[in-house]
GUGU-381354 format. One record per residue: residue number from 1; residue in three letters; chain; x, y, z of N, C-alpha, C, O, CB in turn. Coordinates in nm, 4 decimals. Glycine has a CB too. Example, Ala and Ser with C-alpha at 12.3 -4.5 7.8 and 13.67 -1.06 7.14 Angstrom:
BEGIN
num->1	residu->ALA	chaine->A	n.x->1.3190	n.y->-0.5690	n.z->0.7800	ca.x->1.2300	ca.y->-0.4500	ca.z->0.7800	c.x->1.3200	c.y->-0.3300	c.z->0.7800	o.x->1.4236	o.y->-0.3319	o.z->0.8465	cb.x->1.1308	cb.y->-0.4473	cb.z->0.9046
num->2	residu->SER	chaine->A	n.x->1.2850	n.y->-0.2250	n.z->0.7080	ca.x->1.3670	ca.y->-0.1060	ca.z->0.7140	c.x->1.2900	c.y->0.0030	c.z->0.7870	o.x->1.3409	o.y->0.1138	o.z->0.8039	cb.x->1.4084	cb.y->-0.0598	cb.z->0.5725
This chain:
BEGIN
num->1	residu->UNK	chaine->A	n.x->3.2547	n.y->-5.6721	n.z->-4.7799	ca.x->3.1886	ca.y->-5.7885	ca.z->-4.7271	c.x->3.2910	c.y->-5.8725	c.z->-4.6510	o.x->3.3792	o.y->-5.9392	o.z->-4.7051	cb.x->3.1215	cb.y->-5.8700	cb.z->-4.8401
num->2	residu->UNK	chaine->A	n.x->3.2648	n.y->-5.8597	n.z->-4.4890	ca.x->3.3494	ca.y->-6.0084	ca.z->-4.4669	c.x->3.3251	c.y->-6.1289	c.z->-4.4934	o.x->3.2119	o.y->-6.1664	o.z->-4.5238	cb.x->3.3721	cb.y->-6.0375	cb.z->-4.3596
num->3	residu->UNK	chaine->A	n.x->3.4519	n.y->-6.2269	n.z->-4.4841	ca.x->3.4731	ca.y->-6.3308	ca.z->-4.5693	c.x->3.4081	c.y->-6.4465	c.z->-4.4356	o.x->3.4383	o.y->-6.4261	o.z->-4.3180	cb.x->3.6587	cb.y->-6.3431	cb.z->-4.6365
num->4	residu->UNK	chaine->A	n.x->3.3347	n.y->-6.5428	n.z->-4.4696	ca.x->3.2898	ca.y->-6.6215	ca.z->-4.3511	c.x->3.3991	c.y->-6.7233	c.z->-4.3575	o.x->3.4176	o.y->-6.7745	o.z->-4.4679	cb.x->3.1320	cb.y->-6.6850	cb.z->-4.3573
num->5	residu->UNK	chaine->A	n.x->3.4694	n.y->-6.7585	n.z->-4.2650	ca.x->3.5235	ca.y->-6.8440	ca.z->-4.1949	c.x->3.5198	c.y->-6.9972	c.z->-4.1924	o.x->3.5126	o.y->-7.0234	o.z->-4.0724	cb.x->3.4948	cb.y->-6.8075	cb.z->-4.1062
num->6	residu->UNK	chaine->A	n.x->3.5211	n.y->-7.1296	n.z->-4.2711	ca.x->3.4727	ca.y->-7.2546	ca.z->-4.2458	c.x->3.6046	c.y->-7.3492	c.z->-4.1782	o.x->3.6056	o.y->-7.4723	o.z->-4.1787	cb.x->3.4092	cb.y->-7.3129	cb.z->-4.3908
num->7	residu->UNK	chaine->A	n.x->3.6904	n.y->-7.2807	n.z->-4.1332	ca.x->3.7692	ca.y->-7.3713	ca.z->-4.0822	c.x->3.7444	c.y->-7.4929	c.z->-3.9719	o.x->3.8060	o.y->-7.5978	o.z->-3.9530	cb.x->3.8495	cb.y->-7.2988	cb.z->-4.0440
num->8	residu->UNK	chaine->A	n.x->3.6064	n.y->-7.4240	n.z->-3.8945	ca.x->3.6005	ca.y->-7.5280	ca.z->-3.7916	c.x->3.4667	c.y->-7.6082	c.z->-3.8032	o.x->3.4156	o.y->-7.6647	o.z->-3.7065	cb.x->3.6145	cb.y->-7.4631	cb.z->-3.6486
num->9	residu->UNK	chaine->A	n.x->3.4101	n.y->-7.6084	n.z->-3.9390	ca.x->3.3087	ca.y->-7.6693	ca.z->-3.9973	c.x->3.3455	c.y->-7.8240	c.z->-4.0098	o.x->3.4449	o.y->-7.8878	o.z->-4.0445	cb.x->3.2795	cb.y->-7.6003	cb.z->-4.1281
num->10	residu->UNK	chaine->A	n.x->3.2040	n.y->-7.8560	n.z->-3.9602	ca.x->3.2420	ca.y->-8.0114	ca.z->-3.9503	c.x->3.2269	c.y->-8.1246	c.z->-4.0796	o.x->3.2266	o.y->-8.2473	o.z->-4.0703	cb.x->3.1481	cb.y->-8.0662	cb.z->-3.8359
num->11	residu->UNK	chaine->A	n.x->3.2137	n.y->-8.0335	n.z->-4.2125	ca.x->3.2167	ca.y->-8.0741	ca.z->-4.3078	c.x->3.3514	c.y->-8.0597	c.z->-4.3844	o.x->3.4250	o.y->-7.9632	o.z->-4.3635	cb.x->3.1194	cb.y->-8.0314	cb.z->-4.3526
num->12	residu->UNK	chaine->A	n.x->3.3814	n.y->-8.1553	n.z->-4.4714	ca.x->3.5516	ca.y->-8.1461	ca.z->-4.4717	c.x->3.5413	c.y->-8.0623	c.z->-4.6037	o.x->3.6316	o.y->-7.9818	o.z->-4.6266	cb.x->3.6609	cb.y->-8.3170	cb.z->-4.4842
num->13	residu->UNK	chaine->A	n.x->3.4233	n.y->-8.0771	n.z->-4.7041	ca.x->3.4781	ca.y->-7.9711	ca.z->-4.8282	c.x->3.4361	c.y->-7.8152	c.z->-4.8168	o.x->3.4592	o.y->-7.7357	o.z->-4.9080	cb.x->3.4121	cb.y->-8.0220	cb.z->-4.9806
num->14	residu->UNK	chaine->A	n.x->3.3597	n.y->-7.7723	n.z->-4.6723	ca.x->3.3844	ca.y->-7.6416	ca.z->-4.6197	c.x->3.5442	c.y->-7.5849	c.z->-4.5881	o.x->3.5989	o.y->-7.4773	o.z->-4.6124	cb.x->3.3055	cb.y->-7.6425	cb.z->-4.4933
num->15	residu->UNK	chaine->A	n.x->3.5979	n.y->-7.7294	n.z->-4.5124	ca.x->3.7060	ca.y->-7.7094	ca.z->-4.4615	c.x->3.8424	c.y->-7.6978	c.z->-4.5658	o.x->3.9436	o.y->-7.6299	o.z->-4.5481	cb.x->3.7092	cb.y->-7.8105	cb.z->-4.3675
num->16	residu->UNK	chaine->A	n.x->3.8089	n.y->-7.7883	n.z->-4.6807	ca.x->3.8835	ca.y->-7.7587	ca.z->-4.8059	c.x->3.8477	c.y->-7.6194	c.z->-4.8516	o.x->3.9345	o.y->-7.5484	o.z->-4.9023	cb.x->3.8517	cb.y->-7.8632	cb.z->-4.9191
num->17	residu->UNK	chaine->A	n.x->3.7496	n.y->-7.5860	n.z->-4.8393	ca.x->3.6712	ca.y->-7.4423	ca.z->-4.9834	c.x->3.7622	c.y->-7.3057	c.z->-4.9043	o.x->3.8152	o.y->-7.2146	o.z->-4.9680	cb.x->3.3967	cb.y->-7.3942	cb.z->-4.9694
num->18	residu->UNK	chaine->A	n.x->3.7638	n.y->-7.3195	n.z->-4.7491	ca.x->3.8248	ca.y->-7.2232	ca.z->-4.6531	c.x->4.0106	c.y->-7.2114	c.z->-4.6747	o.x->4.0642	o.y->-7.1007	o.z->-4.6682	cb.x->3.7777	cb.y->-7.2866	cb.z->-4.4867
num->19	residu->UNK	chaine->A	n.x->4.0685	n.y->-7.3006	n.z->-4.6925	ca.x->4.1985	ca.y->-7.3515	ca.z->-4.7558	c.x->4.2160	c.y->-7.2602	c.z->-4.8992	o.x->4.3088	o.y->-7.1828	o.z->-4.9223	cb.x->4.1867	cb.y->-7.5320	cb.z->-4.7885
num->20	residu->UNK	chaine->A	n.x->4.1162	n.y->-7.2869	n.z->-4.9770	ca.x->4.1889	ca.y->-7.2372	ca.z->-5.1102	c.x->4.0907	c.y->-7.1512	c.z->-5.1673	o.x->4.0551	o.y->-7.1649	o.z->-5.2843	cb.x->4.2330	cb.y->-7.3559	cb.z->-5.2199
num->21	residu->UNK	chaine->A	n.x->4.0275	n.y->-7.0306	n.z->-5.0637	ca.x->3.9989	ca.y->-6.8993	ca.z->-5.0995	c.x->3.8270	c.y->-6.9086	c.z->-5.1625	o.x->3.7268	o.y->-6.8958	o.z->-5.0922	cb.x->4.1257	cb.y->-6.8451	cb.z->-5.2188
num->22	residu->UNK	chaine->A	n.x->3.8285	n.y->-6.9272	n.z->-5.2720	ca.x->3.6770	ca.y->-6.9466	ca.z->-5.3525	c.x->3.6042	c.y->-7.0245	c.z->-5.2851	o.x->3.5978	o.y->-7.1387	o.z->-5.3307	cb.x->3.6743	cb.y->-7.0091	cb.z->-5.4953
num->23	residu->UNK	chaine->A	n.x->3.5193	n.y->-6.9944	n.z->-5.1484	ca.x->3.4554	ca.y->-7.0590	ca.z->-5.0389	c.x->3.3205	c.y->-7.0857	c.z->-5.1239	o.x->3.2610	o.y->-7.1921	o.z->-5.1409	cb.x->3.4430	cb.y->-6.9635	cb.z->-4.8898
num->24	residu->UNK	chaine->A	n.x->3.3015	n.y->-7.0035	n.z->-5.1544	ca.x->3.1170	ca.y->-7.0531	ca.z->-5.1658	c.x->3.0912	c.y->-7.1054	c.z->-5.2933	o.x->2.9731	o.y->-7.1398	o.z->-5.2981	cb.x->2.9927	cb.y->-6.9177	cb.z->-5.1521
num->25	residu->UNK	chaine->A	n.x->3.1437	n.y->-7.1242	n.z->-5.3874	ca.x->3.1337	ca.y->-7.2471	ca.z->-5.4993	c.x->3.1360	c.y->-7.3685	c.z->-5.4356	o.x->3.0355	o.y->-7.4371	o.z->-5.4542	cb.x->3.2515	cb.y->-7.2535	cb.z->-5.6061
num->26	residu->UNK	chaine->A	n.x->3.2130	n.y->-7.4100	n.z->-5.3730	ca.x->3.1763	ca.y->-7.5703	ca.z->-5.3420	c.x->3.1150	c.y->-7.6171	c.z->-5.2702	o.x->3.0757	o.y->-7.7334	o.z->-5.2797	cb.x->3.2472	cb.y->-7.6403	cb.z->-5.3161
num->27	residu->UNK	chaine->A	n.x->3.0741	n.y->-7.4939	n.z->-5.1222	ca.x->2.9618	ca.y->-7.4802	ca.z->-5.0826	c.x->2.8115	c.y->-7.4877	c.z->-5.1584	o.x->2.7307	o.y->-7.5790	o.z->-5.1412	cb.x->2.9836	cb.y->-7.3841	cb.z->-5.0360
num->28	residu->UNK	chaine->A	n.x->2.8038	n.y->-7.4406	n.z->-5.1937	ca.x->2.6988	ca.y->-7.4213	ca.z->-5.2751	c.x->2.6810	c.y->-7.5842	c.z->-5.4057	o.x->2.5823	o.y->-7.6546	o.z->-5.4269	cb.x->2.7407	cb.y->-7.2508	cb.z->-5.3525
num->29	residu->UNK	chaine->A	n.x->2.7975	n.y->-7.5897	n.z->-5.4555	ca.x->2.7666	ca.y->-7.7438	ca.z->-5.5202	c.x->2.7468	c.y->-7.8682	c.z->-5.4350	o.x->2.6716	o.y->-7.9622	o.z->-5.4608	cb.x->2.8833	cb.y->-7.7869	cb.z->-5.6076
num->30	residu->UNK	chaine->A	n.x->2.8417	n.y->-7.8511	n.z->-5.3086	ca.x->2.7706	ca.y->-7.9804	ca.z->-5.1656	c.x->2.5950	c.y->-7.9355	c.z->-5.1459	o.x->2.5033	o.y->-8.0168	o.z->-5.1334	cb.x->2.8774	cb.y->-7.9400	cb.z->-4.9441
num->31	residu->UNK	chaine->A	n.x->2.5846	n.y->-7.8156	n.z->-5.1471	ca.x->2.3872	ca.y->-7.8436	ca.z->-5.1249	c.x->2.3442	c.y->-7.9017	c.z->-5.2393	o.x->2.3021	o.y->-8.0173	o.z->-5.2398	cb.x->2.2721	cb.y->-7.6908	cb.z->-5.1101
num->32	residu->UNK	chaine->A	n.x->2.3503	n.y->-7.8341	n.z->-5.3367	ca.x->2.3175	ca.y->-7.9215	ca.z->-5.5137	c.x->2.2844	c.y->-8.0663	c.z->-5.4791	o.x->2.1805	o.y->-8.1323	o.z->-5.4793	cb.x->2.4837	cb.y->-7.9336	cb.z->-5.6438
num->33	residu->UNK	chaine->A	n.x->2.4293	n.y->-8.0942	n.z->-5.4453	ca.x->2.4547	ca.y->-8.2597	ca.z->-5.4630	c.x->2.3570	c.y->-8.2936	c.z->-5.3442	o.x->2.3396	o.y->-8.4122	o.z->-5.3723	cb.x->2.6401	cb.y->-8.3278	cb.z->-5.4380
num->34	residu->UNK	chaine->A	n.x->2.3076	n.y->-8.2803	n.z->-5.2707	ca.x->2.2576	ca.y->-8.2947	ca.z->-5.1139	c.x->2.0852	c.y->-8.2415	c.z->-5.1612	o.x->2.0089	o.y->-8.2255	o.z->-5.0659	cb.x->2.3670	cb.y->-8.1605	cb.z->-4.9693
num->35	residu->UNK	chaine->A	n.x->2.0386	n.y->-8.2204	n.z->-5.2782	ca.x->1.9287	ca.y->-8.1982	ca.z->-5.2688	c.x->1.8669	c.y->-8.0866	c.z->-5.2934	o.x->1.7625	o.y->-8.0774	o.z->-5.3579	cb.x->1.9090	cb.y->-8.2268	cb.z->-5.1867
num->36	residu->UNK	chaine->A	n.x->1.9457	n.y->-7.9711	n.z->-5.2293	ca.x->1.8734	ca.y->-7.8043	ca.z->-5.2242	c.x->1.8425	c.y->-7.7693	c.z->-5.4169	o.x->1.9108	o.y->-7.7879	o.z->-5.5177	cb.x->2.0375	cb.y->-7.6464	cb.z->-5.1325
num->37	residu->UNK	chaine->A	n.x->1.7139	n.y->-7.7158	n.z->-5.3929	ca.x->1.6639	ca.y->-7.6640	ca.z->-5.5132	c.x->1.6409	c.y->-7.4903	c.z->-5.5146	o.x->1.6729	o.y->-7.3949	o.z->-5.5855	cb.x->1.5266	cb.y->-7.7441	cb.z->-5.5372
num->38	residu->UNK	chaine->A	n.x->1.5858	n.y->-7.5094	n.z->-5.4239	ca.x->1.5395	ca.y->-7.3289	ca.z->-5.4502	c.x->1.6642	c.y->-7.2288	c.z->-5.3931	o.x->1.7588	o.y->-7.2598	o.z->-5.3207	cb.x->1.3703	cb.y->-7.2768	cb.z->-5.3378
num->39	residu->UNK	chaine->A	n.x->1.6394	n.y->-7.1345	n.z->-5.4358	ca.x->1.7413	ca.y->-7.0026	ca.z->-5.4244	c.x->1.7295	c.y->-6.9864	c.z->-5.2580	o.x->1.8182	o.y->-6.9780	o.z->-5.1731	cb.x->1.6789	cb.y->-6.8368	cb.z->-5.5265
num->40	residu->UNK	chaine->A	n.x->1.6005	n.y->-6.9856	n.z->-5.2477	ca.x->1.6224	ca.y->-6.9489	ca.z->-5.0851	c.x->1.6545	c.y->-7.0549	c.z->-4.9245	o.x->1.6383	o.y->-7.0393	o.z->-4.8035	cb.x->1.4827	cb.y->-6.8808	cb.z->-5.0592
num->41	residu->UNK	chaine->A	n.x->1.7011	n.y->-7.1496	n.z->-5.0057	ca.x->1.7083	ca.y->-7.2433	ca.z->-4.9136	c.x->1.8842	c.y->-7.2835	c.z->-4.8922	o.x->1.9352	o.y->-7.3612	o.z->-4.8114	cb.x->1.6073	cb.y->-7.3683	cb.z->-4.9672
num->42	residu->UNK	chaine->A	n.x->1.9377	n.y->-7.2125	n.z->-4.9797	ca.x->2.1223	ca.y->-7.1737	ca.z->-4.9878	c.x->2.1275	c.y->-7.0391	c.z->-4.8792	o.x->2.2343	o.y->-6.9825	o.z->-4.8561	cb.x->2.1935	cb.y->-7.1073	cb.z->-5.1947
């Protein structure tokens, strides 16, 4: 699987998550916090 890229994301804790490897955990907790409920909307 390639690894997606958030360096030039205009969100800064994409831009942190891209820095220190484990990208899509904090991704995924910024939607949480932001509202997203269902599986298919991540």
């Amino acid at each position: 699987m390639r690894r997606t890229r958030f360096d030039a994301d205009p969100c800064p804790i994409a831009r942190v998550a891209d820095l220190f490897g484990d990208w899509w955990t904090p991704i995924i907790l910024r939607d949480v916090l932001f509202g997203v409920q269902r599986f298919e909307d991540f």
